[in-house]
C-alpha positions in Angstrom: -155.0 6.7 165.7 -158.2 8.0 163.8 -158.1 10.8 161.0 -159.9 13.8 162.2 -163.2 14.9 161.0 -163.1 16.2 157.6 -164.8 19.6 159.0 -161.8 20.0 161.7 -160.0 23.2 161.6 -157.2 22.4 163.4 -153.4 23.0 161.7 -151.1 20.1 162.0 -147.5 20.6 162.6 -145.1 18.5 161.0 -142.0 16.9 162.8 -139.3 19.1 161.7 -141.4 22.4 162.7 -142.3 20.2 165.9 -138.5 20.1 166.6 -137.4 23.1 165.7 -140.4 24.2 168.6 -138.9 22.0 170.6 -135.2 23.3 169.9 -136.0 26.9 170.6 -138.1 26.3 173.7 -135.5 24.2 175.3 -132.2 26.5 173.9 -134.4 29.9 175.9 -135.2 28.0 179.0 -131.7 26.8 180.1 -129.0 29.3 180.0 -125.5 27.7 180.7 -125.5 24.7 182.8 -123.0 22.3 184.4 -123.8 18.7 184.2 -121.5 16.4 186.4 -121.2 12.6 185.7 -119.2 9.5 184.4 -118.1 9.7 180.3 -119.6 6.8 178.5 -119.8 6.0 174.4 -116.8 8.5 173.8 -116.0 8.8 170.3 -113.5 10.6 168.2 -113.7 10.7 164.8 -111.3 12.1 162.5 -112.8 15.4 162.4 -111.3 16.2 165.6 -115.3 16.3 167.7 -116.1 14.4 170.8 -119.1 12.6 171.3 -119.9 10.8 174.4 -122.9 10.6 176.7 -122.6 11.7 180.6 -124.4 9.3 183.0 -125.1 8.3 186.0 -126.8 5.0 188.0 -130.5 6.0 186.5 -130.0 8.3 183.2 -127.7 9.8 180.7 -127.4 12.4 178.0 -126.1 12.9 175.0 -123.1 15.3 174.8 -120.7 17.2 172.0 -117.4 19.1 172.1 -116.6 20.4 169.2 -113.3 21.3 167.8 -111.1 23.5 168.8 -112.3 23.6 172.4 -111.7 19.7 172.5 -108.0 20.3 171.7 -107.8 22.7 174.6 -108.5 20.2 177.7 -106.4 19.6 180.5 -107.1 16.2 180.5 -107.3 13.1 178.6 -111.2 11.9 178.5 -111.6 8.2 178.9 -114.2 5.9 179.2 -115.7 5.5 183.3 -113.8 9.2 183.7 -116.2 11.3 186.0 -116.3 14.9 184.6 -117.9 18.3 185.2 -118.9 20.1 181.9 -120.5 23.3 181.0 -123.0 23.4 178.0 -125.8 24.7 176.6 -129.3 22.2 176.3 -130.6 21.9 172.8 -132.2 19.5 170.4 -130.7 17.4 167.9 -133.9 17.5 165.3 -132.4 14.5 162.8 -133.2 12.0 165.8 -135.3 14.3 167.9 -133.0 13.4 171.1 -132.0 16.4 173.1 -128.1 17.0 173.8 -125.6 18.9 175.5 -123.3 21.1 173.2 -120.2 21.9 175.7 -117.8 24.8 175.9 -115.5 23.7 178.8 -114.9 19.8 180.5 -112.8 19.4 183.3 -111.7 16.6 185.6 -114.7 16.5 188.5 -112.0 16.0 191.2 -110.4 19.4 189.4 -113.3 20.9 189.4 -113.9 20.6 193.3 -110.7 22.3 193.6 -111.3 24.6 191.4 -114.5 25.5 193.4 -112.8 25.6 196.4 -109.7 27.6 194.7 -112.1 30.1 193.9 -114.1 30.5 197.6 -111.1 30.8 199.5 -109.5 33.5 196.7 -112.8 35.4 197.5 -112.2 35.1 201.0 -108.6 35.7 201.8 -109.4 38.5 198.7 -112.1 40.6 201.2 -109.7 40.3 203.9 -107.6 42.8 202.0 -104.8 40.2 202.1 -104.1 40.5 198.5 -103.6 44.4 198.3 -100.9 46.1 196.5 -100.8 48.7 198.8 -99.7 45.9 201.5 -97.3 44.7 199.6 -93.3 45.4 200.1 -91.1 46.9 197.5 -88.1 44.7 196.8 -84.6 45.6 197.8 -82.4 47.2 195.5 -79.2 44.9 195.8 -80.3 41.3 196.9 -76.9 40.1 199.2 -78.4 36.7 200.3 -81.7 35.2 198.7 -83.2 32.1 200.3 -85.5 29.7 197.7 -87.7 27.6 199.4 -88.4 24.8 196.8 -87.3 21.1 196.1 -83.7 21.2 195.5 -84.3 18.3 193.0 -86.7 19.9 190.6 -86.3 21.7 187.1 -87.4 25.1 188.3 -84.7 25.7 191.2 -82.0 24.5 188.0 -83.4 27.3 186.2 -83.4 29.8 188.7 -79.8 29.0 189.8 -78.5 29.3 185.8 -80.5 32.6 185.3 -78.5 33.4 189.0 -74.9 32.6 187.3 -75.3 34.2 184.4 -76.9 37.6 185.7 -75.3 38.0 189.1 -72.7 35.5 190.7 -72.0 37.4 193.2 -75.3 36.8 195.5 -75.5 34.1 197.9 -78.2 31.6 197.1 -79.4 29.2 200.2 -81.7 26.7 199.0 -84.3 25.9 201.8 -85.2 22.0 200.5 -89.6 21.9 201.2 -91.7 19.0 199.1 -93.8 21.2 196.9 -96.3 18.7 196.3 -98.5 16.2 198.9 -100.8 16.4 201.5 -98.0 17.5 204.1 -96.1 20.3 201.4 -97.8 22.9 202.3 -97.5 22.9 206.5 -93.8 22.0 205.7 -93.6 25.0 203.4 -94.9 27.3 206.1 -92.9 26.5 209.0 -89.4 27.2 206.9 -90.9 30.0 205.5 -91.3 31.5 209.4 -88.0 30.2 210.1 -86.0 32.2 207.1 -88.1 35.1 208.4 -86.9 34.8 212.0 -83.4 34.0 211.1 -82.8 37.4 209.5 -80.2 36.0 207.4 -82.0 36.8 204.4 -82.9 40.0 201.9 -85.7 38.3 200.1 -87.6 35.0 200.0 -88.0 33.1 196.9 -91.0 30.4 196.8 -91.2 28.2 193.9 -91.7 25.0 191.6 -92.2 23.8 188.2 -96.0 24.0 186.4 -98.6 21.5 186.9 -102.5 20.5 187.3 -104.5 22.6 190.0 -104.3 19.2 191.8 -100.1 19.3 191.7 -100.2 22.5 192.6 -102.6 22.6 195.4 -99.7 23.1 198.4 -99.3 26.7 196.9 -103.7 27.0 197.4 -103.3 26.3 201.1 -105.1 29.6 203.2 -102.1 29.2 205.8 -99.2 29.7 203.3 -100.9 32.2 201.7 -101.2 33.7 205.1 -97.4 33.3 206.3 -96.2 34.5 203.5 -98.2 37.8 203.6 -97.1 38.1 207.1 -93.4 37.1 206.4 -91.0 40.0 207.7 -88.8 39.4 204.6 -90.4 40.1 200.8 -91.6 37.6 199.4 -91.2 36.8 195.9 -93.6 33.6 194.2 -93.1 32.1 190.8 -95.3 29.2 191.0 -95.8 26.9 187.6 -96.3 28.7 184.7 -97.6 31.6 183.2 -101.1 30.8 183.5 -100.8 29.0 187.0 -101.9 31.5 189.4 -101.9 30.3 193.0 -102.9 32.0 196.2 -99.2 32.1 197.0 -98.9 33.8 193.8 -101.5 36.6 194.8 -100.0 37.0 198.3 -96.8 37.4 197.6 -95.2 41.1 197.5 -94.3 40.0 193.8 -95.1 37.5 191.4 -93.3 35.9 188.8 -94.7 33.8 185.8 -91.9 31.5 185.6 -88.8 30.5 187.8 -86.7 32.2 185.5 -88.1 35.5 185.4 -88.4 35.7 189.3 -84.5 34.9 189.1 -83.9 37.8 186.6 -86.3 40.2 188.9 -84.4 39.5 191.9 -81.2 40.4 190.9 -79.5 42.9 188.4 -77.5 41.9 184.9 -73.9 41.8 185.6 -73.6 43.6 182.1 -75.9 46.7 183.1 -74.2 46.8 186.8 -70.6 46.6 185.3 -72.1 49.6 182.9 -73.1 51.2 185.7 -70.1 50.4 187.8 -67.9 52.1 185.3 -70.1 55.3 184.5 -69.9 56.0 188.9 -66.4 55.3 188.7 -65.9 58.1 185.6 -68.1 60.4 187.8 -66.4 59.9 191.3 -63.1 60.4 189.1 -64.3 63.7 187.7 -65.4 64.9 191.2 -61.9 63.9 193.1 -60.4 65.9 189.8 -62.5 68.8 190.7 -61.8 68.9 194.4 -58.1 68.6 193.9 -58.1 71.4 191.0 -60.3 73.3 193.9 -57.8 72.2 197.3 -54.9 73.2 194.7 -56.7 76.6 194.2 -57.2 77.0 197.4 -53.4 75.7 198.6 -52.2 78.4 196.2 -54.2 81.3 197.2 -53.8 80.2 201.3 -50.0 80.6 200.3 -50.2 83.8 198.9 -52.3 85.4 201.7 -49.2 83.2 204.3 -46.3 85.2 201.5 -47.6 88.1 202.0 -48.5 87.9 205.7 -44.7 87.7 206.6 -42.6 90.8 208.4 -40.0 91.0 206.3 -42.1 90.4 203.2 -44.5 93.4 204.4 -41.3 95.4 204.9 -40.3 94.6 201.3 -44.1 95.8 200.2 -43.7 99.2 202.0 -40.2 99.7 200.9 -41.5 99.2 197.5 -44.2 101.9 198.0 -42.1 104.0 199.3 -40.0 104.2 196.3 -43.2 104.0 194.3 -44.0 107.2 196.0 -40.6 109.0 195.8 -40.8 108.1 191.4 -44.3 109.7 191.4 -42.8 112.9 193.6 -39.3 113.1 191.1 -41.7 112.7 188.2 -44.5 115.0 189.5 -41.7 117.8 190.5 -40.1 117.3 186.8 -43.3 117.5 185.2 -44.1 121.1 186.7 -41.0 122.3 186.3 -40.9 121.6 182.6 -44.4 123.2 182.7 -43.1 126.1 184.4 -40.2 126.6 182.4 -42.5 126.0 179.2 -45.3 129.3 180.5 -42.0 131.3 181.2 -40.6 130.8 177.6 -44.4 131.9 176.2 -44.6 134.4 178.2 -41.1 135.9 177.2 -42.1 135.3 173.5 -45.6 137.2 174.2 -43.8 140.1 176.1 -40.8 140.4 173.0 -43.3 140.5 170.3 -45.2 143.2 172.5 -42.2 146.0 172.7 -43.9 149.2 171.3 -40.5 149.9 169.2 -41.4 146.7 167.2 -45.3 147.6 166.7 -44.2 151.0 165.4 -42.0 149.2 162.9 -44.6 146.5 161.9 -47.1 149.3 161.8 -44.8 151.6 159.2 -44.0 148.4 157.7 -48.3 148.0 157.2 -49.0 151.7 155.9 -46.3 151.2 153.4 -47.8 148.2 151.7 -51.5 149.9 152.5 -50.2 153.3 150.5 -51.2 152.2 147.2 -54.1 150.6 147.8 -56.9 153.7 148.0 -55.5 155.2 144.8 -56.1 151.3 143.0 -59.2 151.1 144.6 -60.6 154.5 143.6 -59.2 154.0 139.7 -61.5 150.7 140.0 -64.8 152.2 140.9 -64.3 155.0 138.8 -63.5 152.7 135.9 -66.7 150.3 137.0 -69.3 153.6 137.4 -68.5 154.7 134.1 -69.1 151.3 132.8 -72.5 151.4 134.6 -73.1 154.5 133.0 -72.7 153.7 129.9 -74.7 150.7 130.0 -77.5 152.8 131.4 -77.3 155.5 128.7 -77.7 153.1 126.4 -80.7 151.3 127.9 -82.2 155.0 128.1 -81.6 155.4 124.4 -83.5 152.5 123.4 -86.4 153.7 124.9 -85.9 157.1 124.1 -89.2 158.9 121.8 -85.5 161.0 120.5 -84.1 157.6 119.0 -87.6 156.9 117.2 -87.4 160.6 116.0 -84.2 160.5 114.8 -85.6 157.2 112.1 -87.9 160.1 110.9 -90.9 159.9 112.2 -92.0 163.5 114.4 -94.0 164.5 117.4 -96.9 166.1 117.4 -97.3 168.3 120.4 -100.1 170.9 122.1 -99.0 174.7 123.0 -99.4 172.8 126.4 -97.1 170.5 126.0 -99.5 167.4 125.7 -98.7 164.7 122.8 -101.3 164.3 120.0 -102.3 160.7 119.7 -104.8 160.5 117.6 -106.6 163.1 114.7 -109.7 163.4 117.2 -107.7 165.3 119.7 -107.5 168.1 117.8 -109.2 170.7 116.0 -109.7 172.6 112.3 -107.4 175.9 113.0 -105.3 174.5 115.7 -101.8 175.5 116.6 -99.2 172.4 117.1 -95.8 171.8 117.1 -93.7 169.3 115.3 -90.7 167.7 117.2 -88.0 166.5 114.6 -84.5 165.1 114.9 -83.3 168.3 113.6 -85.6 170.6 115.0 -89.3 172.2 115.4 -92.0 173.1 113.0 -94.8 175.3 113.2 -98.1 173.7 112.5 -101.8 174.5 112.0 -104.7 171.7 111.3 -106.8 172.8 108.6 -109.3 170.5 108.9 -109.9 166.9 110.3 -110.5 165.0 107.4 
């Protein structure tokens, strides 16, 4: 390869940004894809990854599963194994090869059942045959339960324990079916429509231990799943574990995630019913109590009204009002003639103390102790007016112009009678008169100085 020309403008990439190019063109042009083919150079190193190369008769790729999601497959990958995994396409820039880094591998036999798991769910799904509003409630008390599962296996063990421990007392058929092969699932449909005709039964139970989607393909079969959703009897389905869901599972009027759990759903705890048992029992005690405590009431009151509906007891009741009546009449005559008597003895007191002989002596009697009275009275006021007096004369005396006279000082008077106040009211030559304790005095002003 020649150099190019020293005037070339041209940018050269080196290989890392090359890959990188690569990496992003490849990682934006496939979104998830599955890849099916046979495992070849599988490796696992200590780190917990798998490396290995899917292939097929003309070409292969490189692949990777990286820990966890290697720790989380169904299977055991081995060399010639024919897979179907799910990755995403990138580039691997310290070789520049392109890989597969996967999320999910599965057994490709698996896979084509899950595929067809998944179409005929759909299906049987649009038909409405997986509706809740379809489905039956159980009922309350389970009498006779038929399981329809191998009589050899772990799960009908557990459902028969969980059955002795909760509830004893139900009757338990076991309806032996294979619950895995080519034939388990037409064998498991024609007992299922056989406990359904025989009406012998209160609920169906269908069941079997967990397993791959391969051991538990009977339970994916479109004609159980449609017997049982037209079964007369409820069916109740606890197929594998709690993460195996089969189409039984979704047909079924209930599912159970284990064996043991459908057991303890199908019947009540011994323990709760005796509880219950025992709390009716104290309440149907308490309601005979009542009604005999209401019959007695009733007895008793039925046997008065019968007592006092006979002749001779009805005689007895009038004779006894009839001396009621006579006690009221003795006691009603006695009580108005003490009355009687009682106005007559007032009325004799009133008329005595009314004679006019005894008013005139009561009245004599009165003017006697009157007689001194007036004479008392008029000493009194006489006594009290001249008191008054008194006081008054001496209340006139302090006031008098004759007391201040009599300290000697005079009054100076006018030939008409008129008191001189003052030196201005009179004249040079002018007559007055002079008003002493003892006497008068002739005056004459001779001049006003």
């Amino acid at each position: 390869m020649s150099a190019p020309p020293p005037n070339d403008d041209r940018k050269a990439l080196t290989p890392s940004q090359l890959n990188a190019l690569a990496r992003n063109l490849l990682e934006d042009a496939f979104p998830l894809i599955w890849v099916e083919g046979e495992l070849g150079n599988l490796s696992r190193p200590s780190s917990g990854h798998l490396y290995f190369t899917l292939k097929d008769e003309r070409a292969q790729v490189r692949c990777a599963l990286f820990k966890p999601k290697s720790q989380w497959l169904k299977f055991t990958p081995r060399e010639g194994l024919r897979v179907l995994a799910r990755g995403r396409l990138t580039l691997y820039e310290a070789r520049g090869d392109y890989q597969l880094i996967l999320d999910t591998m599965e057994d490709a036999g698996e896979g084509a059942l899950r595929r067809a798991y998944e179409q005929l769910k759909a299906k049987l799904q649009a038909e409405g045959l997986f509706d809740q509003a379809r489905k039956r409630e159980l009922p309350a008390h389970v009498r006779r339960l038929g399981i329809l599962t191998s009589p050899s296996g772990a799960a009908v063990r557990d459902v028969l324990s969980v059955l002795r421990r909760r509830f004893p007392l139900v009757d338990v058929e076991i309806l032996p079916v294979p619950v895995q092969g080519d034939t388990a699932a037409a064998q498991i449909v024609r007992m299922l429509q056989a406990a359904g005709r025989s009406g012998r039964y209160d609920a169906l139970l269908i069941t079997r231990g967990g397993g791959s989607l391969e051991d538990l393909r009977a339970f994916n079969d479109e004609a159980l799943a449609r017997a049982i959703a037209a079964s007369p009897v409820p069916v109740v389905s606890a197929v594998g574990h709690e993460v195996d869901i089969s189409l039984a599972d979704f047909a079924a009027d209930l599912r159970a995630p284990t064996p043991s759990v459908a057991a303890e759903l199908l019947v009540p705890d011994r323990a709760d019913l005796a509880s219950h048992l025992r709390a009716q029992m104290r309440r149907l005690q308490s309601i005979h109590e009542r009604l005999l405590r209401s019959a007695a009431q009733r007895t008793d009151r039925a046997a008065l009204r019968l007592q006092a509906l006979r002749p001779q007891a009805r005689l007895d009741a009038l004779h006894r009002r009839q001396e009621e009546a006579l006690r009221r009449l003795h006691a009603s005559w006695a009580q108005t003639d003490q009355r009687r008597r009682a106005q007559l003895r007032h009325a004799a007191a009133v008329l005595h103390a009314s004679r006019p002989q005894r008013r005139l002596s009561l009245l004599r009697d009165r003017l006697q102790s009157l007689a001194p009275r007036p004479q008392a009275a008029a000493v009194r006021a006489l006594q009290r007016h001249a008191l008054h007096l008194h006081g008054l004369a001496r209340s006139l005396e302090a006031v008098s112009p004759l007391a201040t006279v009599a300290r000697g000082y005079a009054i100076l008077q006018r030939d008409d009678g008129r008191i001189v106040r003052s030196v201005h009211e009179v004249r040079p030559g002018e007559h007055l008169d002079a008003r002493l304790r003892d006497g008068r005095l002739k005056l004459r002003v001779e001049n006003d100085d």
